[in-house]
N, C-alpha and C positions, 0 to 999 in steps of 0.2 A: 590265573593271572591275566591273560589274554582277555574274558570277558570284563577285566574290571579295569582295563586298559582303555578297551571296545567302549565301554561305558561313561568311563571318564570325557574319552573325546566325543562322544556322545553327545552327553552334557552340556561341555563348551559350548558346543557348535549351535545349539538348541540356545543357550545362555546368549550368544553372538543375536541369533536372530528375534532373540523377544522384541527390540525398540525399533525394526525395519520394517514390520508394518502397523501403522498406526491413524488406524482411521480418521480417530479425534484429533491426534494433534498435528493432522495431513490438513485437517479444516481449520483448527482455530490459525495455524499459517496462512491458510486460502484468506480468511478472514482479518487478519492482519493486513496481508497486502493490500486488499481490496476496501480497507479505511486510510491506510498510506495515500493510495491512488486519490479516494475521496476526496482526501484532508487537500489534496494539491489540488484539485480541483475546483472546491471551494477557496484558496486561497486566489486560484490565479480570477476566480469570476466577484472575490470580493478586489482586486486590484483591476480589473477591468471597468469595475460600476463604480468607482471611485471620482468625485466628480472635480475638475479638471478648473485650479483656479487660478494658470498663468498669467492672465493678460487682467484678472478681475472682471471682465466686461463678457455676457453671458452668449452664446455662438447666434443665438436668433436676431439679440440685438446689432452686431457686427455686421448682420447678413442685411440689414433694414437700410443701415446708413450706409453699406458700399453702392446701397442703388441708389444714394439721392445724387 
């Protein structure tokens, strides 16, 4: 009765630890984050190169006429 007790908790414990380590899906997380970070990356450098038409009048031109 004892060994089938012994065996049971055994078992469990064995059952507990099959999903704690997990190579592959230690990576496709790694890899998850690291298109997360990407994706922000690329958003903030397509908002940076974005080109800039408050005044309408282009920065070279504004620089020409402040020196006449």
């Amino acid at each position: 009765m004892a060994l089938k007790s012994l065996s049971a908790k055994v078992t469990r414990f064995f059952k507990l630890l099959e999903g704690m380590d997990d190579p592959i899906g230690d990576h496709i997380s790694f890899l998850e984050r690291r298109i997360d970070t990407l994706e922000c990356d690329l958003r903030s450098l397509r908002r940076d190169q974005q080109p800039n038409f408050g005044s309408g009048v282009p920065e070279r031109i504004k620089l020409r006429t402040g020196d006449w």
